[in-house]
C-alpha positions as CSV (number, residue, x, y, z in Angstrom):
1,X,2.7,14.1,0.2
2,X,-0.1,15.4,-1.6
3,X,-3.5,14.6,-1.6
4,X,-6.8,16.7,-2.5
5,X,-9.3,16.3,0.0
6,X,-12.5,18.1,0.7
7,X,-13.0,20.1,3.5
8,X,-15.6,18.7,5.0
9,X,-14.8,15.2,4.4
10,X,-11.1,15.8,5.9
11,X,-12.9,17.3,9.3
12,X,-14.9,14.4,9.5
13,X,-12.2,12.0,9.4
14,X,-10.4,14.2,12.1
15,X,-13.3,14.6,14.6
16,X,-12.9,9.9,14.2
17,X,-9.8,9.9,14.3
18,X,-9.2,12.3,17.7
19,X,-12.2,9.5,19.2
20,X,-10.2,6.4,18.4
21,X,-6.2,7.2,18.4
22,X,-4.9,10.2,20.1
23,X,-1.4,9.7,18.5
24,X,-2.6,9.6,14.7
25,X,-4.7,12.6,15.5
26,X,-1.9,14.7,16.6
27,X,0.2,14.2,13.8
28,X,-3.1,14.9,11.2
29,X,-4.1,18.0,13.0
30,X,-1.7,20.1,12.0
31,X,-2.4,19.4,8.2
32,X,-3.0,22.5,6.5
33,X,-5.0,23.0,3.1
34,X,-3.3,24.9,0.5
35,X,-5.6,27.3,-0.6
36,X,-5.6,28.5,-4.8
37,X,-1.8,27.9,-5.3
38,X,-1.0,26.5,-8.7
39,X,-0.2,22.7,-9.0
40,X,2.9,23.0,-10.5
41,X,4.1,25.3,-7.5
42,X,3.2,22.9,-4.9
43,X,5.0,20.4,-6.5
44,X,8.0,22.2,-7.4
45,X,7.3,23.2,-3.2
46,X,7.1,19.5,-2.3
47,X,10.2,18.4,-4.7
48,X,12.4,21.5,-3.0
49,X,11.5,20.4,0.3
50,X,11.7,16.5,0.0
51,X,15.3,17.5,-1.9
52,X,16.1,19.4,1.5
53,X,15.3,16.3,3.6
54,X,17.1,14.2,1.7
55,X,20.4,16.8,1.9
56,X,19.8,16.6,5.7
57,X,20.0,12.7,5.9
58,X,23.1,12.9,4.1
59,X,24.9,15.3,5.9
60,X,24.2,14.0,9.1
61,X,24.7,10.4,8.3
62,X,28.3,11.9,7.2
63,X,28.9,14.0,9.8
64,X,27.5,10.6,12.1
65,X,30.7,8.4,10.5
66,X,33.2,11.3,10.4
67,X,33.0,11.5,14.2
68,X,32.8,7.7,14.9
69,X,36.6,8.0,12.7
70,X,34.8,5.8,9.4
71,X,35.6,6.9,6.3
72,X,32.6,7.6,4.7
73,X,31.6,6.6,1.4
74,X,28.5,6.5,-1.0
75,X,28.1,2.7,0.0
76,X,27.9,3.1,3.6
77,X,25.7,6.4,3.2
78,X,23.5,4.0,1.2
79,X,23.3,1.3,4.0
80,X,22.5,3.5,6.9
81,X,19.8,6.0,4.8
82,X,18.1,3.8,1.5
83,X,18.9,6.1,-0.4
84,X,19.1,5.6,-4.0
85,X,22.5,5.6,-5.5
86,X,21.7,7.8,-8.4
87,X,20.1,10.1,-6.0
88,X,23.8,10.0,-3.6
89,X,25.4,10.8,-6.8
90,X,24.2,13.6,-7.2
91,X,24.6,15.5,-3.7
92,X,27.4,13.8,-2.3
93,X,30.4,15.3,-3.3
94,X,29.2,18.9,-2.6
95,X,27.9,17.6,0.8
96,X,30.8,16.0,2.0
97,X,33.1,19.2,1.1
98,X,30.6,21.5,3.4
99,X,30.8,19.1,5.8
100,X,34.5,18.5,5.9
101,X,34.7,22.8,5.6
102,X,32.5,22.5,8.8
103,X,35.5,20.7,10.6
């Protein structure tokens, strides 16, 4: 996710946050700003890299019902991930031939 913050602002809210919930403020810590890059790269950056999470839920949810002997298909990758149908569509044929090559 993206969201434009100011600096000081966003160390405020960490110094409250690392007072009240110890968990939150580890996760938020490690947020780092991106500095002058172009709008249109960071979001071509966070489409590539929400793209490559998605590829990884699907190949392990395949690999997942492969070795449990299920024959996987786009409606059980559906059920056990939420992902969007159109979006299966589109990376599961490719993705089940690497995995199956993996075999």
């Amino acid at each position: 996710m993206l969201i434009k913050i100011d600096e000081e602002l966003y160390n405020k809210m960490v110094k409250i946050v690392k007072l009240r919930n110890t968990t939150l403020y580890n996760q938020i810590k490690d947020i780092k700003p991106i500095d002058k890059l172009n709008q249109v790269d960071t979001l071509i950056a966070a489409r590539t890299l929400k793209t490559k999470r998605i590829k990884e839920c699907i190949k392990s949810t395949l690999r997942e019902l492969i070795e449990a002997n299920i024959k996987p298909t786009k409606y059980k990758i559906h059920k056990s991930t939420n992902i969007a149908y159109i979006t299966l569509s589109k990376y599961y044929d490719d993705i089940l031939k690497e995995v199956l090559n993996e075999r």
